[in-house]
C-alpha positions as CSV (number, residue, x, y, z in Angstrom):
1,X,-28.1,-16.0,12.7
2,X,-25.3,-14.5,10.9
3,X,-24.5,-11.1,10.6
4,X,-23.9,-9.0,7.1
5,X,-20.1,-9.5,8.2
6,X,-20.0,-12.8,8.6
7,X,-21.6,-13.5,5.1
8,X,-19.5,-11.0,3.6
9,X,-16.5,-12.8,4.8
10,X,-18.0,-16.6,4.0
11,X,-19.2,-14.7,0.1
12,X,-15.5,-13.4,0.3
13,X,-13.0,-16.7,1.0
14,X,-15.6,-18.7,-1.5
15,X,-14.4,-16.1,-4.4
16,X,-11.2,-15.3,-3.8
17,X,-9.8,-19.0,-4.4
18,X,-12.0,-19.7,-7.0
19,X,-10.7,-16.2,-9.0
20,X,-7.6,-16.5,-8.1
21,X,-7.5,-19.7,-9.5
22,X,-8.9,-18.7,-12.6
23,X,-6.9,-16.3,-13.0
24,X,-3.5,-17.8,-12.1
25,X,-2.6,-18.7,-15.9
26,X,-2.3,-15.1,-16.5
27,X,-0.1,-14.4,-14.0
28,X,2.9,-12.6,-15.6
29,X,6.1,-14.1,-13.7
30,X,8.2,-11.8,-15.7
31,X,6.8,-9.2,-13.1
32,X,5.7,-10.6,-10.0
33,X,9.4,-12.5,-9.2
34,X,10.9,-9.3,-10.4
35,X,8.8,-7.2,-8.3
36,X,9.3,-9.3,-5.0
37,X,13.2,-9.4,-5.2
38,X,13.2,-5.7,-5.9
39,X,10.6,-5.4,-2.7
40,X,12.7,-7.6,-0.5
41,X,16.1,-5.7,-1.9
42,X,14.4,-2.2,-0.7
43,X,13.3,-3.1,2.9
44,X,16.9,-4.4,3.3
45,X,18.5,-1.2,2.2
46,X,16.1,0.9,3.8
47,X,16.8,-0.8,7.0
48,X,20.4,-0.8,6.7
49,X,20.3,2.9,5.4
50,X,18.4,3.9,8.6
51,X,19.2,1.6,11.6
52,X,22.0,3.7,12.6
53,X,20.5,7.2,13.0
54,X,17.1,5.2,14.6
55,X,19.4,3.5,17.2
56,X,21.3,6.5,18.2
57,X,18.0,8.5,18.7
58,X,17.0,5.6,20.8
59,X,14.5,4.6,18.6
60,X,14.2,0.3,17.7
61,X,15.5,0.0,14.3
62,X,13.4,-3.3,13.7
63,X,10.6,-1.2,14.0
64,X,11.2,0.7,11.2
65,X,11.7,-2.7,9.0
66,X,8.4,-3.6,10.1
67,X,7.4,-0.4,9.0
68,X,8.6,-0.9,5.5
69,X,7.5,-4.3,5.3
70,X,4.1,-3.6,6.3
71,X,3.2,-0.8,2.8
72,X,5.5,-3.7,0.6
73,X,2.7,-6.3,1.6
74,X,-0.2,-3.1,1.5
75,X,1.8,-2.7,-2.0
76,X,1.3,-6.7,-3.0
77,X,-2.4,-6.2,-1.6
78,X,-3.5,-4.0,-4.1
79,X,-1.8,-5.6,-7.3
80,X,-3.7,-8.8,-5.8
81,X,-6.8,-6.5,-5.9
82,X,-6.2,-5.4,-9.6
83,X,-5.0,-8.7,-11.0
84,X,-8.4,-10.5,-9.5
85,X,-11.1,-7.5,-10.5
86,X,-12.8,-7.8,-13.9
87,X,-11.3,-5.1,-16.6
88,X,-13.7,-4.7,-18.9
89,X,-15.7,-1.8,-16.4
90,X,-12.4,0.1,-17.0
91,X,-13.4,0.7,-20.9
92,X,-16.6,2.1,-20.4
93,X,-15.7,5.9,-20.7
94,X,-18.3,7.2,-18.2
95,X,-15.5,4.9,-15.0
96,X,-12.9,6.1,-16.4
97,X,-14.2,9.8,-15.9
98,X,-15.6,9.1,-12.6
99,X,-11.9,7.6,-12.0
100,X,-9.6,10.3,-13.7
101,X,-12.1,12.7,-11.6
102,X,-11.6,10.8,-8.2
103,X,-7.5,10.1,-8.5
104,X,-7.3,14.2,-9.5
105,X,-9.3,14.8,-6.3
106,X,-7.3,12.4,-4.0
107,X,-4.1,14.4,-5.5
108,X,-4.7,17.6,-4.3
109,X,-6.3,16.4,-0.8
110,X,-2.6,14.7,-0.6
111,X,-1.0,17.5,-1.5
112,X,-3.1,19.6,0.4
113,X,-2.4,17.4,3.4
114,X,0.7,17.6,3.3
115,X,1.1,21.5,3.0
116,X,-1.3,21.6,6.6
117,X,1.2,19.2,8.0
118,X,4.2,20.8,7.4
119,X,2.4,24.5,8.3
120,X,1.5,22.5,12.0
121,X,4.9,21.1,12.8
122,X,6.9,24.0,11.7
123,X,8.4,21.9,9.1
124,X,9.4,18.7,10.7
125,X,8.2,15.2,9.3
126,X,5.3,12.9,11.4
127,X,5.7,9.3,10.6
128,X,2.5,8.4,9.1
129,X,2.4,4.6,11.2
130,X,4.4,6.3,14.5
131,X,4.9,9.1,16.5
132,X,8.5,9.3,16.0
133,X,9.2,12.9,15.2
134,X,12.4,13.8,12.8
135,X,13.5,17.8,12.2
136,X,15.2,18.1,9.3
């Protein structure tokens, strides 16, 4: 027998080729190539911007481009999510409260975060996917 996961998954890879497929027409090039070469262009300058100081703190430079690379495809991820989701919900007014009420609340816990960060490490920075610690 399967578990909920499993059928989640199974309910999951049936949809997503099936919407995506549907939806593929509407895919506006004139912002998704754009989008990638600008993506592609910032992990490369990031990564040459930064693989000097990383390498003499003895820290692996490639691991900060796999850093970067990893939120650009978290980044792709979620357009993928909001180009495949219905977005008709989003005119009912009664989401878009719930949704202006939730993205106001997630803003202050962020900011609030990172006011209790900075008070902790007496104003150094904590890389959010490390441990590599920078005082600046």
């Amino acid at each position: 027998m399967q578990d909920k996961g499993e059928i989640l998954m199974q309910k999951f890879l049936y949809w997503f080729p099936r919407r995506f497929k549907e939806r593929l027409p509407y895919l506006d090039l004139w912002v998704i190539i754009p989008y990638l070469i600008l993506s592609i262009f910032g992990i490369v300058m990031v990564y040459s911007a930064s693989a000097d100081f990383y390498i003499q703190n003895g820290i692996s430079a490639k691991s900060y481009l796999l850093k970067q690379a990893v939120w650009v495809m978290v980044g792709i991820v979620i357009m993928m999510f909001f180009f495949l989701i219905n977005k008709k919900g989003f005119r009912n007014k009664g989401i878009l409260k719930i949704g202006a009420l939730v993205m106001y609340a997630a803003s202050f816990f962020l900011i609030f975060l990172v006011r209790i960060q900075m008070e902790l490490l007496d104003g150094s920075i904590l890389d959010l996917l490390g441990s590599n610690r920078l005082n600046i």
